[in-house]
Backbone bond lengths (Angstrom), bond angles and torsions (degrees), N, CA, C in turn:
res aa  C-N    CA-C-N  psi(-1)  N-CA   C-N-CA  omega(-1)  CA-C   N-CA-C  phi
1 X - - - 1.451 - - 1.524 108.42 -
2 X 1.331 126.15 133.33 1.201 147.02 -155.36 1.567 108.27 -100.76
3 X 1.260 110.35 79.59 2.069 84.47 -172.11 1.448 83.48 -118.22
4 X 1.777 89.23 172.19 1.471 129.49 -159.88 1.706 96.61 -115.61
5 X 2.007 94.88 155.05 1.847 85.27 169.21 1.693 99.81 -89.82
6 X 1.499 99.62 179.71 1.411 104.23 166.66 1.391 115.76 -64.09
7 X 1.322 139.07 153.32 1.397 133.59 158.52 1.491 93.62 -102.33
8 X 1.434 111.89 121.85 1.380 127.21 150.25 1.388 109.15 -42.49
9 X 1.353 157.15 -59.59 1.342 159.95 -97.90 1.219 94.86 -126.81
10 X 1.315 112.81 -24.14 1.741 110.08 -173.48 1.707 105.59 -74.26
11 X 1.235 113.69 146.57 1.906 108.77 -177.98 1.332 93.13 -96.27
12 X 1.357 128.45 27.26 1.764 103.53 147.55 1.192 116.47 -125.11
13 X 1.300 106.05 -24.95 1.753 94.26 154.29 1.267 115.09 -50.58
14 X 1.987 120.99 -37.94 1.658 102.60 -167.29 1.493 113.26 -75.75
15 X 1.446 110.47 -10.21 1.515 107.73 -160.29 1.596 100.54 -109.33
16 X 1.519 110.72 -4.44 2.020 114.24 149.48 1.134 100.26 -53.30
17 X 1.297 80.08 -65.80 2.219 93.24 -166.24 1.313 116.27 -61.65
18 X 1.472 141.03 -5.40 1.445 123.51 162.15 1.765 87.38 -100.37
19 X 0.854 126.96 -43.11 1.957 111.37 173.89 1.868 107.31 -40.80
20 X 1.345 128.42 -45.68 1.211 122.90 -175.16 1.617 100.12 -65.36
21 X 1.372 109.44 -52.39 1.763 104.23 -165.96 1.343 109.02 -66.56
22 X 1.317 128.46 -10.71 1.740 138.77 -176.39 1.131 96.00 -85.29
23 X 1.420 148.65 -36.98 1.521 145.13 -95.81 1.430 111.47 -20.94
24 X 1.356 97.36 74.60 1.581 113.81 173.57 1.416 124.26 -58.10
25 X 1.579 155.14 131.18 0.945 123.34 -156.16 2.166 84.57 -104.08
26 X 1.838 87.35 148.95 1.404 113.57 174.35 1.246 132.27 -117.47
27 X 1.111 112.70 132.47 2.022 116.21 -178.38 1.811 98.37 -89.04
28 X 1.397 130.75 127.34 1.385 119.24 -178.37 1.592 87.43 -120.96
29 X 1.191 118.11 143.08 1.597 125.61 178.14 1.328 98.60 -133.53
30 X 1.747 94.60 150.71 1.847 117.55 -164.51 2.118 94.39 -113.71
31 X 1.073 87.07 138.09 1.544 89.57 165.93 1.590 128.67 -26.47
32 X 1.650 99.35 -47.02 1.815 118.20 178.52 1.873 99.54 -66.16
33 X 1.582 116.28 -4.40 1.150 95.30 -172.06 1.433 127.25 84.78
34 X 1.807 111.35 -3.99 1.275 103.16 162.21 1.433 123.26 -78.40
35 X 1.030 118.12 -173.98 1.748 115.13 -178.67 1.357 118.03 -156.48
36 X 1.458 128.35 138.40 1.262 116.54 -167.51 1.781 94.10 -118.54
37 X 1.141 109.20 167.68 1.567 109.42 173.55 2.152 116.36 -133.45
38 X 0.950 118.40 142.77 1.101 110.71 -167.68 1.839 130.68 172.75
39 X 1.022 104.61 -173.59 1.821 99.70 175.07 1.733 100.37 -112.66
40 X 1.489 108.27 143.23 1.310 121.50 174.14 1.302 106.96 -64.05
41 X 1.446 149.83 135.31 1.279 130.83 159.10 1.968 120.75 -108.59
42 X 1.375 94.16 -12.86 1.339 123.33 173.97 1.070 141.89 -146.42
43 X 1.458 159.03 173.01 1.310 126.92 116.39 1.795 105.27 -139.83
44 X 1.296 129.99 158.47 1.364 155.13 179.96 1.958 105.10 -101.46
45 X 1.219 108.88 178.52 1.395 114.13 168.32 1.599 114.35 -77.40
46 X 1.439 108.86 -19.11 1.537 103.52 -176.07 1.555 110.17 -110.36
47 X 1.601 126.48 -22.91 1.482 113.63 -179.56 1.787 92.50 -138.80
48 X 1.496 85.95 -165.62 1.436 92.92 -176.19 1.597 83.77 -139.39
49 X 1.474 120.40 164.06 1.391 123.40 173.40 1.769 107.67 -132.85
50 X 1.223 95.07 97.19 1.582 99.67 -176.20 1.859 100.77 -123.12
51 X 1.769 92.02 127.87 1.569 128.72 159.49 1.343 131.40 -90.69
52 X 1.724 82.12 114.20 1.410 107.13 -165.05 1.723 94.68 -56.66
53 X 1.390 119.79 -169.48 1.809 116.52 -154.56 1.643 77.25 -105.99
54 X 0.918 165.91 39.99 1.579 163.80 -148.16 1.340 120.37 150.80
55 X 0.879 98.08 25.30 1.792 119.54 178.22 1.531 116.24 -110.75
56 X 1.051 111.88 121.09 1.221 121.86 -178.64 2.029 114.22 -80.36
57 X 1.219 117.99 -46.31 1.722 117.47 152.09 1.653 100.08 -120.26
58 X 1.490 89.50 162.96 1.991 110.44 177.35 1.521 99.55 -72.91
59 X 1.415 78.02 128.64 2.124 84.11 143.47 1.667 125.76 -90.57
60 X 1.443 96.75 135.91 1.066 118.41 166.06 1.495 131.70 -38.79
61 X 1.337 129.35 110.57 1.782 113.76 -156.65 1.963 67.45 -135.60
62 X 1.601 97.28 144.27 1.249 119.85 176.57 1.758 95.65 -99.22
63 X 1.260 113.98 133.80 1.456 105.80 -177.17 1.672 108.88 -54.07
64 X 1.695 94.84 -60.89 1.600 100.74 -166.90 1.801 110.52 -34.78
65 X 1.281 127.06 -26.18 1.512 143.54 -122.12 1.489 77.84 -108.26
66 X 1.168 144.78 12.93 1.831 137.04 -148.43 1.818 99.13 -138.06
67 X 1.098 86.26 160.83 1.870 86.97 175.75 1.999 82.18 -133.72
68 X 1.342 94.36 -70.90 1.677 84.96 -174.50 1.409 118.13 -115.43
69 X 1.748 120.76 169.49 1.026 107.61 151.21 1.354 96.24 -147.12
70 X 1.133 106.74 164.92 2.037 128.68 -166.72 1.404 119.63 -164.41
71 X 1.319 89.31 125.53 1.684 110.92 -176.71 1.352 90.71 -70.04
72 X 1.811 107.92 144.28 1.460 128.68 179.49 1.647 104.64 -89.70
73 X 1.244 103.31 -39.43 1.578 104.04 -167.05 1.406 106.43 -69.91
């Protein structure tokens, strides 16, 4: 598996990364139209780890694997 670092410079890495330090809550949607809802707690170059509001650990979301994501607040 081939991963990349983050680029700081990019504005969606910066605006993950002020969503993680907010724990902003997020809607993430899959192509099929499912959708998960939750707080960011991380993310890497290859996933993101977002906790659902009743979740005890994050699930694993593969970036590529995403169509959208959107801050609720």
């Amino acid at each position: 598996m081939e991963t990349h670092n983050l680029d700081p410079s990019l504005p969606g890495v910066r605006l993950l990364q002020n969503w993680v330090r907010r724990r902003t809550p997020l809607r993430v949607r899959f192509p099929g139209g499912e959708q998960l809802e939750g707080c960011l707690d991380w993310q890497d170059p290859e996933f993101l780890a977002l906790r659902p509001a009743d979740a005890q650990h994050p699930v694993l979301i593969r970036r590529s694997a995403l169509e959208t994501i959107q801050a609720l607040e």
